[in-house]
C-alpha positions as CSV (number, residue, x, y, z in Angstrom):
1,X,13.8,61.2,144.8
2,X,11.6,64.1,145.3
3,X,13.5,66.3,142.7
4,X,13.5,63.8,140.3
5,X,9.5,63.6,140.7
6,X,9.7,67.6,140.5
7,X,11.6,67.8,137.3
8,X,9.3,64.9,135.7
9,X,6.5,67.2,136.1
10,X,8.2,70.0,134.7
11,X,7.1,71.2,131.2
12,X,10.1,71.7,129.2
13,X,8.5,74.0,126.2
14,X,5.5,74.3,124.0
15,X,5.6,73.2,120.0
16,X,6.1,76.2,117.9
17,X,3.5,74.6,115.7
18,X,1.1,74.4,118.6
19,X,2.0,77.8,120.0
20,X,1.3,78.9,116.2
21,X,-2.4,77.3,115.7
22,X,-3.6,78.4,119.3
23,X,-2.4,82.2,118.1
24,X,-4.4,81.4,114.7
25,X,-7.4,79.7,116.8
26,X,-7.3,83.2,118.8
27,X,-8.0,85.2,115.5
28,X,-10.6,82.6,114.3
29,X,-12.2,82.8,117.2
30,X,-12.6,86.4,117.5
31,X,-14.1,88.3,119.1
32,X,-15.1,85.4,121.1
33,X,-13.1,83.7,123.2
34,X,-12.0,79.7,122.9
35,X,-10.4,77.4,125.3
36,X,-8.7,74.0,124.7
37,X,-6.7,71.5,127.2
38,X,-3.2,71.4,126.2
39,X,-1.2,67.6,126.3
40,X,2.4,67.1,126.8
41,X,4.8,64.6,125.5
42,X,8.1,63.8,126.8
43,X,7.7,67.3,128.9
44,X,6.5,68.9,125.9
45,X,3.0,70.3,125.4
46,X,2.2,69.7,122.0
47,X,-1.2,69.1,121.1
48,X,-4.6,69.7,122.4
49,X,-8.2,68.0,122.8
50,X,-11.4,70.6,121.6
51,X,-13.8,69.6,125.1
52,X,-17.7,68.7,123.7
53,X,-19.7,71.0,125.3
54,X,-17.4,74.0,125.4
55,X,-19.1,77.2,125.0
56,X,-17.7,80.5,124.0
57,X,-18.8,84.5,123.9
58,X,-16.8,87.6,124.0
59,X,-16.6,87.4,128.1
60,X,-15.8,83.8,128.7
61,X,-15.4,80.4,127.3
62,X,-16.2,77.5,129.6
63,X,-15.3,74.1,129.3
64,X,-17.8,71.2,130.6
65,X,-15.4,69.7,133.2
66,X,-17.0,66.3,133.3
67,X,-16.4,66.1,129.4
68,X,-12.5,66.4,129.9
69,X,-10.6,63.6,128.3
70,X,-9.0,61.2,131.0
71,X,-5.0,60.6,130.9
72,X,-1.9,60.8,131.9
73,X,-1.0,63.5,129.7
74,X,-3.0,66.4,130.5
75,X,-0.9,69.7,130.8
76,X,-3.3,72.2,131.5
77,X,-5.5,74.5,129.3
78,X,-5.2,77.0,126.7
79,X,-8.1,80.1,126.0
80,X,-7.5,83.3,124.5
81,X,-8.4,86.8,125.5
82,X,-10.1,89.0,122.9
83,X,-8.8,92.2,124.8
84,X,-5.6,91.0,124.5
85,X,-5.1,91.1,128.5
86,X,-2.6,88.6,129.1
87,X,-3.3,88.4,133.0
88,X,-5.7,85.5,134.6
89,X,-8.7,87.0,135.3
90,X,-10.5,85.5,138.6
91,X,-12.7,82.9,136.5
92,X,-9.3,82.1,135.0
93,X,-8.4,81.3,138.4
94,X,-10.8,79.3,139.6
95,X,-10.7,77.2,136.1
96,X,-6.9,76.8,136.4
97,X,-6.3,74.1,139.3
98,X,-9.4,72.3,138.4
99,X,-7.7,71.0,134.3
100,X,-3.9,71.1,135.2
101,X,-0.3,72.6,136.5
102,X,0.4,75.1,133.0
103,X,-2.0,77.8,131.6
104,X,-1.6,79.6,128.4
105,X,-3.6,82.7,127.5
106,X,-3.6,83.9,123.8
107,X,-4.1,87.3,123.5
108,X,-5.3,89.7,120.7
109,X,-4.3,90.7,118.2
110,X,-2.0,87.2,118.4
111,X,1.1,87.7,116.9
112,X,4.2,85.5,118.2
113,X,4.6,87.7,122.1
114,X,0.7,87.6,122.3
115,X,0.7,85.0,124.9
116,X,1.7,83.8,128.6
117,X,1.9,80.8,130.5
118,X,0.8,80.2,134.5
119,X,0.9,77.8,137.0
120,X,-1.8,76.7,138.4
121,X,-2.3,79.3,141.3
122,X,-2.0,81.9,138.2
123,X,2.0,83.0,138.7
124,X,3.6,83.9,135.2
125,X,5.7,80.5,134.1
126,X,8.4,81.0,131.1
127,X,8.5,78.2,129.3
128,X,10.5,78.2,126.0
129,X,8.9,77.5,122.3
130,X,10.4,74.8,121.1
131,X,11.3,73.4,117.2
């Protein structure tokens, strides 16, 4: 039973046409950073919800926990990195846990390989673009 729970939680892939407008939301967004929460369906994360109260500059962009849509859905989050470092930083770490198990950081100058997804406790997660 326990591996059936583990591979329910398991995100199968992200929507290329949601991989595609984070990487665009990277370059609108530069040189600040933005940050999204990512929603699966059927193990695949595929959209996103913009947080109220989210605030962005070129360090950081922080999300207003309390203003986090509730539901079953929730993957994790999505932010980019203007200096196209595609390694958590520590805030990154601290943020991670507290919005989900799957992380994605876009990264300048966001082309197709500018990004990476972690668990998380911030280890590197392949997950496969899908469609």
């Amino acid at each position: 039973m326990a591996h059936n729970m583990d591979a329910h939680m398991k995100i199968r892939g992200i929507s290329a046409d949601l991989l595609d407008l984070l990487l665009r939301l990277g370059a609108e967004n530069h040189p600040y950073e933005f940050a999204a929460i990512l929603r699966e369906v059927d193990g695949v994360i595929s959209e996103i919800d913009l947080v109220p109260g989210t605030t962005s500059t070129e360090e950081s962009a922080s999300i207003f926990v309390d203003m986090l849509p509730l539901g079953t859905h929730k993957a994790g989050s999505a932010h980019s990195h203007p200096n196209g470092v595609l390694w958590p930083s520590d805030a990154d770490l601290n943020f991670f846990p507290r919005t989900g198990r799957y992380h994605l950081i876009i990264g300048a100058p966001y082309g197709p390989d500018d990004w990476a997804c972690f668990t998380a406790n911030g280890e590197p997660y392949e997950i496969e673009v899908i469609g």
